[in-house]
VMD Tcl script that draws the C-alpha trace (Angstrom):
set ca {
  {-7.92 -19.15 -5.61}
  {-9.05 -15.87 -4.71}
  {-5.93 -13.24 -5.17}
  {-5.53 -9.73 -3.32}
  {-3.48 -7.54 -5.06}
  {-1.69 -4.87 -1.95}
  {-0.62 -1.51 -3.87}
  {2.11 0.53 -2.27}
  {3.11 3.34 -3.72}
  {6.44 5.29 -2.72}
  {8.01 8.54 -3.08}
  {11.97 8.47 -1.39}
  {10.76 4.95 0.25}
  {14.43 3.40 0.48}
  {14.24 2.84 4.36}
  {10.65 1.38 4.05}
  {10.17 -1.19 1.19}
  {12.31 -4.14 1.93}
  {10.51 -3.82 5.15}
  {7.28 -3.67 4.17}
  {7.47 -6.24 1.37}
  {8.37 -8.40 4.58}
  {5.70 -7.80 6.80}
  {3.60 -8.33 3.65}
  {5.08 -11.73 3.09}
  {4.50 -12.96 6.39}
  {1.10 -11.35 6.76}
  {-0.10 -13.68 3.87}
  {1.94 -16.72 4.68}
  {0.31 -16.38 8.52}
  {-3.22 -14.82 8.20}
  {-3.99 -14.95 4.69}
  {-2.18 -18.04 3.43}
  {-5.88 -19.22 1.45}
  {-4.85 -16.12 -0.64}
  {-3.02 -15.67 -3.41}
  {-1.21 -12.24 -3.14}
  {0.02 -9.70 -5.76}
  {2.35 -6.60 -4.28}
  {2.53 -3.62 -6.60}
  {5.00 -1.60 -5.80}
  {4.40 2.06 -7.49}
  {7.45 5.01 -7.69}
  {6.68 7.84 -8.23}
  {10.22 8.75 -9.66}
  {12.21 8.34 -6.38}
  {15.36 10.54 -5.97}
  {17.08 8.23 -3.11}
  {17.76 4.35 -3.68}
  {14.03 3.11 -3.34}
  {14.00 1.68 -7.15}
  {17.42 -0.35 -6.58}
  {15.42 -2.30 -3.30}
  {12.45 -2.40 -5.27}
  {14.37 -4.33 -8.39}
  {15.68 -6.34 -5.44}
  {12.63 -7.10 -3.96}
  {11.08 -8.49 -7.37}
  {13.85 -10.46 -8.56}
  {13.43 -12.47 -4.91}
  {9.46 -12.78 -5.39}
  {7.51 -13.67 -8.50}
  {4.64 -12.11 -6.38}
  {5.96 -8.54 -6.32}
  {6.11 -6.27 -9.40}
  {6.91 -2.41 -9.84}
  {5.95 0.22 -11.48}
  {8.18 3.00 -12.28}
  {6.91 6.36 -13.06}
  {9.31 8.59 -15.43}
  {7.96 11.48 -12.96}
  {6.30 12.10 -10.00}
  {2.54 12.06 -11.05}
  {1.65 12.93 -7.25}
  {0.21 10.89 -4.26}
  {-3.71 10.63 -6.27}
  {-2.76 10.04 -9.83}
  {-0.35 7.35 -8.91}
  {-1.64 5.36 -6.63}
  {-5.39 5.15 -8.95}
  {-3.17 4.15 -11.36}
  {-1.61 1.22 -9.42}
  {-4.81 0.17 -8.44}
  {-5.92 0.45 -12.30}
  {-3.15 -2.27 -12.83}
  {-4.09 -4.77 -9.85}
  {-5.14 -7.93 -11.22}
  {-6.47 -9.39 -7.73}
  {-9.91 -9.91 -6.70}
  {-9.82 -6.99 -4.60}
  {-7.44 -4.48 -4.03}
  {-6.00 -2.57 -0.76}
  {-4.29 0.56 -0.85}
  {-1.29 0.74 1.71}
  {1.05 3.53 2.48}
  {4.69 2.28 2.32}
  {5.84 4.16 5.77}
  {3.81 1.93 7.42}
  {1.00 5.23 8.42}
  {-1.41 1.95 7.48}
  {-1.36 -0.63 9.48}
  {-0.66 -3.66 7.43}
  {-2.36 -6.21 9.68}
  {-5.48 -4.14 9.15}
  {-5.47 -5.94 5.59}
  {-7.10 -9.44 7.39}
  {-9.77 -7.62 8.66}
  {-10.30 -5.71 5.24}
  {-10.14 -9.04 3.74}
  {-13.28 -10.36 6.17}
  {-15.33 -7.74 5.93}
  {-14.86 -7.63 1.76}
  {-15.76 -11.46 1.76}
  {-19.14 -10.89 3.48}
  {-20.16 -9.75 0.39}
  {-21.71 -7.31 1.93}
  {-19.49 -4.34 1.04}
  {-17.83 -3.59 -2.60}
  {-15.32 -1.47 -0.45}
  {-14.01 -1.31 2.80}
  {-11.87 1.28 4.52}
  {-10.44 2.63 8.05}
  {-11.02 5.35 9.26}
  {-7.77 6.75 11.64}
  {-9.19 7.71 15.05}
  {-5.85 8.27 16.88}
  {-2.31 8.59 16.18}
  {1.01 8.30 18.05}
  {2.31 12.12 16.66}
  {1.74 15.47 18.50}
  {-1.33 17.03 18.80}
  {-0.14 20.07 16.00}
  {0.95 17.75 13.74}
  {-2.41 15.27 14.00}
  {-4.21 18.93 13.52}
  {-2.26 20.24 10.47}
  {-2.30 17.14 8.70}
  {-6.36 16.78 9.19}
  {-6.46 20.75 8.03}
  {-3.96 19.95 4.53}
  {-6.36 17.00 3.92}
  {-8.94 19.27 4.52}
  {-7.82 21.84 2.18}
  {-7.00 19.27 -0.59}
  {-10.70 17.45 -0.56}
  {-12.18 21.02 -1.24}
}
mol new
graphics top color blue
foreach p $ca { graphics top sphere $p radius 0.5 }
foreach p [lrange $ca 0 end-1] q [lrange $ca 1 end] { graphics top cylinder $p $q radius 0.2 }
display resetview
């Protein structure tokens, strides 16, 4: 069985994993159930209570694991390195505040299985915040590939 391992990693996360590990859950028991899945939690040395709900979440599911930084490596270094430890057949990168869509993944999936493409990835052409926040976050992203 083809597996797709779904690496999200988090940074002060508590209000946002359980959820997500949900919506993850159902997303492969409903649209990708001919899956096998792998979650990978990574922290990136979480000051609030995201670690606790992430130990929760992997006792409950033999699917999910965790990996705990013993600092915060930042938001490149740590997620390569999650994706370095995916096992699946392909990988997808997810942001755990849900700024991903999740049920993007399906379509992901598809398009991967064409074998047409070695990667696939969105491309944001909208968002639901202000216009100066849409603008400064494009300009810091900006910044940061120069």
């Amino acid at each position: 069985m083809t597996k797709i391992s779904v690496v999200v990693p988090t940074y002060n996360e508590e209000e946002n994993v359980e959820a997500m590990a949900n919506v993850l859950k159902e997303l492969f028991e409903k649209e990708l159930s001919g899956y096998e899945r792998e979650i990978i939690f990574i922290d990136n040395c979480s000051k609030d209570k995201t670690r606790e709900k992430i130990e929760a979440i992997c006792a409950k599911d033999k699917c999910v694991k965790a990996i705990f930084n013993i600092k915060n490596f930042g938001q490149f270094n740590s997620p390569y390195y999650g994706l370095m430890q995916a096992s699946g057949d392909c990988a997808v990168l997810l942001a755990a505040d849900f700024q991903d869509p999740p049920e993007m993944i399906p379509k992901f999936v598809k398009a991967w299985e064409t074998g047409k493409y070695n990667i696939v990835c969105g491309i944001k052409t909208s968002s639901r915040e202000s216009h100066v926040v849409y603008a400064l976050r494009t300009l810091y992203y900006k910044a940061i590939k120069k």
